[in-house]
N, CA, C and O atoms as CSV, one atom per row, in Angstrom:
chain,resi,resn,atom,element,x,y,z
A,1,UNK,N,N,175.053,87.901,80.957
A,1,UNK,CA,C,174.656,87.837,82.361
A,1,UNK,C,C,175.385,88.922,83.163
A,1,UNK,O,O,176.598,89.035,82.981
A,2,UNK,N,N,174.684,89.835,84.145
A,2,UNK,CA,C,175.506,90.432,85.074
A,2,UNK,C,C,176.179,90.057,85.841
A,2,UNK,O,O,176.707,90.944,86.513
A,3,UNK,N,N,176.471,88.921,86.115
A,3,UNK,CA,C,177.678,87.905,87.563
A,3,UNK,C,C,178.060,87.290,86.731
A,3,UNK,O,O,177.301,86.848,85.869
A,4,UNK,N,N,179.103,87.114,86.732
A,4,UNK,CA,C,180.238,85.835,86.096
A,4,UNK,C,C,181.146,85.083,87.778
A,4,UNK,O,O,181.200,85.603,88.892
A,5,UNK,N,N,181.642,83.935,87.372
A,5,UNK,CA,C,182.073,83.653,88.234
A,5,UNK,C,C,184.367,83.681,87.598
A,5,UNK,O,O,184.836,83.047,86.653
A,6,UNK,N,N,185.132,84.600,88.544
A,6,UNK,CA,C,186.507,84.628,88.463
A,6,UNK,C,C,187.612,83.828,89.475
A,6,UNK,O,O,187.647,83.857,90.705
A,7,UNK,N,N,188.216,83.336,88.836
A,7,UNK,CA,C,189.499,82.518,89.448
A,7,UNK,C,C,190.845,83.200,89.403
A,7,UNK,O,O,191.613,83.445,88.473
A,8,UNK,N,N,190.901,83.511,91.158
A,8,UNK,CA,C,191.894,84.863,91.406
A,8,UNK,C,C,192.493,83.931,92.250
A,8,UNK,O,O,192.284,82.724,92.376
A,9,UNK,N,N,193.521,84.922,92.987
A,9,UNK,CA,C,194.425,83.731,93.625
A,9,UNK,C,C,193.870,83.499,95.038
A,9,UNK,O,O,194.493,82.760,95.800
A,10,UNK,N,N,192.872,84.020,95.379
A,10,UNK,CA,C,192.451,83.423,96.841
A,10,UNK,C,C,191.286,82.711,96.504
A,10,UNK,O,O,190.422,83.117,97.281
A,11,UNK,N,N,190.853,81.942,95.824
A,11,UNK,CA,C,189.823,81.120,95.030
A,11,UNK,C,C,188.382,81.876,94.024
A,11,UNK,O,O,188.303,82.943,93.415
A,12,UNK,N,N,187.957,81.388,94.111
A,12,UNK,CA,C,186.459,81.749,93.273
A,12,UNK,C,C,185.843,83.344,93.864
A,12,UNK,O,O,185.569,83.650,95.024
A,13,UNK,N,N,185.766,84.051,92.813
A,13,UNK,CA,C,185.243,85.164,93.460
A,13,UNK,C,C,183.654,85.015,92.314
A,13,UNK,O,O,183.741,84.520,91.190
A,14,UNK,N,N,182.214,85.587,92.942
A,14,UNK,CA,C,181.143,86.274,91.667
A,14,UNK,C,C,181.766,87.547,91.855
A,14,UNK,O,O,182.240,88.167,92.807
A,15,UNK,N,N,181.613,87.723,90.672
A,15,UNK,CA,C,181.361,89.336,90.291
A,15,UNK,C,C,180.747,89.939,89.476
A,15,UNK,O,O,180.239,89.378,88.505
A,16,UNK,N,N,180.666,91.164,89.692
A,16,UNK,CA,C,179.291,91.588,89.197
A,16,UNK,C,C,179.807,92.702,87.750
A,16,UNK,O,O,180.306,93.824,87.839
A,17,UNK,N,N,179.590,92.191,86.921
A,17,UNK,CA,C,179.973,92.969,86.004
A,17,UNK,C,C,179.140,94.764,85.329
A,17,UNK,O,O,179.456,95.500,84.395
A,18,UNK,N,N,178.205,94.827,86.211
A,18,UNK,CA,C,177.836,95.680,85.947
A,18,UNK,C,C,178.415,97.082,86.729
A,18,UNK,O,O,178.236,98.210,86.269
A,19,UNK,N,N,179.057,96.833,87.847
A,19,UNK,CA,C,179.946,97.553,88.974
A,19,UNK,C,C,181.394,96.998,88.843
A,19,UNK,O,O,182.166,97.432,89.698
A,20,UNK,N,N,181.894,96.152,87.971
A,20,UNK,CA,C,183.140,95.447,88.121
A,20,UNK,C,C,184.155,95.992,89.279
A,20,UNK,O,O,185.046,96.841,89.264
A,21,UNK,N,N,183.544,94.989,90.457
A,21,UNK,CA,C,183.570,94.719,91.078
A,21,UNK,C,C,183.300,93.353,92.137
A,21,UNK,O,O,182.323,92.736,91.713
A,22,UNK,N,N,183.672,92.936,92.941
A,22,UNK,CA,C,183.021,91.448,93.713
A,22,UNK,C,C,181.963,91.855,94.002
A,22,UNK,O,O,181.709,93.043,94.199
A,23,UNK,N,N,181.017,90.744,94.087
A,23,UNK,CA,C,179.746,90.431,94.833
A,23,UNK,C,C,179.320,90.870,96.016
A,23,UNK,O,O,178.926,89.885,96.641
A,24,UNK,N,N,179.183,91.946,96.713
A,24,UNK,CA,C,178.534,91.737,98.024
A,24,UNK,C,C,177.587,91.432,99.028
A,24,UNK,O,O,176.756,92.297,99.302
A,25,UNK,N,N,177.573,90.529,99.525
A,25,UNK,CA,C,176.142,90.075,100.434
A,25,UNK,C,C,176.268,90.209,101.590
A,25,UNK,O,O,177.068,89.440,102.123
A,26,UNK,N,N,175.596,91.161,102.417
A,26,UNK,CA,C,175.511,91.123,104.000
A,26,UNK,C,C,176.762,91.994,103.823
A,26,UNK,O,O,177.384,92.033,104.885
A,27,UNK,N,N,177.099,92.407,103.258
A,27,UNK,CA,C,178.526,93.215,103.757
A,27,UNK,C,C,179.545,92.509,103.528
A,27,UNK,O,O,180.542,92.954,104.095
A,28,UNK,N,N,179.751,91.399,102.806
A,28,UNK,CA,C,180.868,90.599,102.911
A,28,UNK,C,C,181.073,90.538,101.646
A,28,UNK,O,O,180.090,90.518,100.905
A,29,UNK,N,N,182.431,90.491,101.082
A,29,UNK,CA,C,182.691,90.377,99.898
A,29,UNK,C,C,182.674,88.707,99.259
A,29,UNK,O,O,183.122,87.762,99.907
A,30,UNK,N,N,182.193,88.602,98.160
A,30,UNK,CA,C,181.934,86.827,97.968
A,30,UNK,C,C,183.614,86.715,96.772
A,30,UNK,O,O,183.900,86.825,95.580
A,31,UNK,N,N,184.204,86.470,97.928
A,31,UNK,CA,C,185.582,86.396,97.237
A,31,UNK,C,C,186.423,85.043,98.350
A,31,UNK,O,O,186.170,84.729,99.513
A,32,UNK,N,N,187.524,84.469,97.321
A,32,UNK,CA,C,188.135,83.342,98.011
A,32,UNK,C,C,187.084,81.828,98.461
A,32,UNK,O,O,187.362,81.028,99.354
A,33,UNK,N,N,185.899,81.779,97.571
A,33,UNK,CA,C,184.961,80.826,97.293
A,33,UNK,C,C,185.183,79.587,96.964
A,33,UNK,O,O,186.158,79.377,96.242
A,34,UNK,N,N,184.471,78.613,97.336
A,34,UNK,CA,C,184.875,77.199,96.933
A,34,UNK,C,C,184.380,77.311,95.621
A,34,UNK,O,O,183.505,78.171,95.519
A,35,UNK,N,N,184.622,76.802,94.739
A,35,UNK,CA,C,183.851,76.418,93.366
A,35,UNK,C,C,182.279,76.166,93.276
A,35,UNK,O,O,181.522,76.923,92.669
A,36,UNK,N,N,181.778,74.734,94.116
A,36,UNK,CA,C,180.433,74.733,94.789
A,36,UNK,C,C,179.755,76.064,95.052
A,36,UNK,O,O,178.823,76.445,94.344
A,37,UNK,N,N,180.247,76.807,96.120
A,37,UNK,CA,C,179.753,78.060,96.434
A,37,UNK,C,C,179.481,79.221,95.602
A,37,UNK,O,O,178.436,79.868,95.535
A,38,UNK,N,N,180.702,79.410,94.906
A,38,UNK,CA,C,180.467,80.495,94.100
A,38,UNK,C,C,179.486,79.965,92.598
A,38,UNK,O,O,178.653,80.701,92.067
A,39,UNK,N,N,179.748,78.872,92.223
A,39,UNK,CA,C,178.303,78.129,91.377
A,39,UNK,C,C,176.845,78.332,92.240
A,39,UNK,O,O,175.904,78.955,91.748
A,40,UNK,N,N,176.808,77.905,93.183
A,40,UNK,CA,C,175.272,77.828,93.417
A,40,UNK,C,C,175.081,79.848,93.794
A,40,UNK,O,O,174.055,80.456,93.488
A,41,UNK,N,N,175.971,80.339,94.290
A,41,UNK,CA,C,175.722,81.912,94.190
A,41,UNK,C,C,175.850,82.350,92.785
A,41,UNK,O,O,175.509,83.533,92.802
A,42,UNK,N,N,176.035,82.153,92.073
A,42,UNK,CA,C,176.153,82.994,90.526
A,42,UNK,C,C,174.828,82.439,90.061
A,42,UNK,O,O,173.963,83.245,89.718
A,43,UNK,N,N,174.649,81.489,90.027
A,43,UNK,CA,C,172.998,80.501,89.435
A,43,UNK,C,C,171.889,81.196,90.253
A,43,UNK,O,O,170.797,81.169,89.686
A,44,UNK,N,N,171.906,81.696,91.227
A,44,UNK,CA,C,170.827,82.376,92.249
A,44,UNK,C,C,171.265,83.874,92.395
A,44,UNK,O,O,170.641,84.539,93.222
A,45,UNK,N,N,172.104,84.379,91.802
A,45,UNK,CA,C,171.978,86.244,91.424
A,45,UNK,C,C,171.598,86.074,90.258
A,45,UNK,O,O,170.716,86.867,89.927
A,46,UNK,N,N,172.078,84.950,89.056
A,46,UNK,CA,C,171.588,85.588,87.705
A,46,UNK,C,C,169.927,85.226,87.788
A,46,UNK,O,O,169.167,86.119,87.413
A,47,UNK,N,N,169.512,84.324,88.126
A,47,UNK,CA,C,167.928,83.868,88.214
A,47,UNK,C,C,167.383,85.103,88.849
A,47,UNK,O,O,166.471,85.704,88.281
A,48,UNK,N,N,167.940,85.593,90.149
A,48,UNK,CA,C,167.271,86.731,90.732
A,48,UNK,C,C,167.053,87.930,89.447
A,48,UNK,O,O,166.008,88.433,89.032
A,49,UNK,N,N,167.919,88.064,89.187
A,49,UNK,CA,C,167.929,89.305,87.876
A,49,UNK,C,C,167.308,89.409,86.890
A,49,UNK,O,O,167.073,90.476,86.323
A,50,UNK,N,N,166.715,87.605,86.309
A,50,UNK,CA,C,166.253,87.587,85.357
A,50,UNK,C,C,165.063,87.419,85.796
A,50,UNK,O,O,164.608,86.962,84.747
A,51,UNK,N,N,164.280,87.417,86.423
A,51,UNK,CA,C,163.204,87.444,87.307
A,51,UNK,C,C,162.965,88.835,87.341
A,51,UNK,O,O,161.851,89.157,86.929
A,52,UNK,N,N,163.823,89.896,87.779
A,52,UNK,CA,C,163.197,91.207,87.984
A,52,UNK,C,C,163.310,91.119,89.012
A,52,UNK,O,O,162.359,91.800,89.396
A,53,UNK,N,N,164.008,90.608,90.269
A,53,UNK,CA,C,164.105,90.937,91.465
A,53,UNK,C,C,165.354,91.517,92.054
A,53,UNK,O,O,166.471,91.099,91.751
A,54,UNK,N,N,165.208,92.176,92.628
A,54,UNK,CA,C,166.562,92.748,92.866
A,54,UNK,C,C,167.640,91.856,93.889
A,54,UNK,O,O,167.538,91.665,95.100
A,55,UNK,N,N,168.375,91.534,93.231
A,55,UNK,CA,C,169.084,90.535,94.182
A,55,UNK,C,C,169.998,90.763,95.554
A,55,UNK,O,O,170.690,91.769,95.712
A,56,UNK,N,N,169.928,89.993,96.244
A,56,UNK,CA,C,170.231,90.534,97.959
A,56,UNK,C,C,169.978,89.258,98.442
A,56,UNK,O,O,168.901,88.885,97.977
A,57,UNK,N,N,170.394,88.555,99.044
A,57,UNK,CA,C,170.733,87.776,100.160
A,57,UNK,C,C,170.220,87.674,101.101
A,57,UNK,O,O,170.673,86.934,101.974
């Protein structure tokens, strides 16, 4: 999968392993995430991807 979800010290970050780098949506980095959050965002970039859609928020 291209997003994995990482446990850093300001909580849950996605990241995107193809840029290894965090997630960005809207300009915001998806870092310091509740668990909840960064699950239902990693489940809805990888579906976007595997779909063929380019994923964006």
């Amino acid at each position: 999968m291209r997003y994995e979800m990482r446990l850093l010290d300001t909580g849950w970050t996605v990241w995107d392993t193809q840029t290894n780098t965090p997630v960005s949506v809207s300009g915001r980095w998806q870092t310091g995430l509740a668990i909840d959050g960064a699950e239902f965002l990693l489940h809805r970039l990888n579906e976007q991807k595997q779909d063929g859609l380019k994923p964006g928020m």
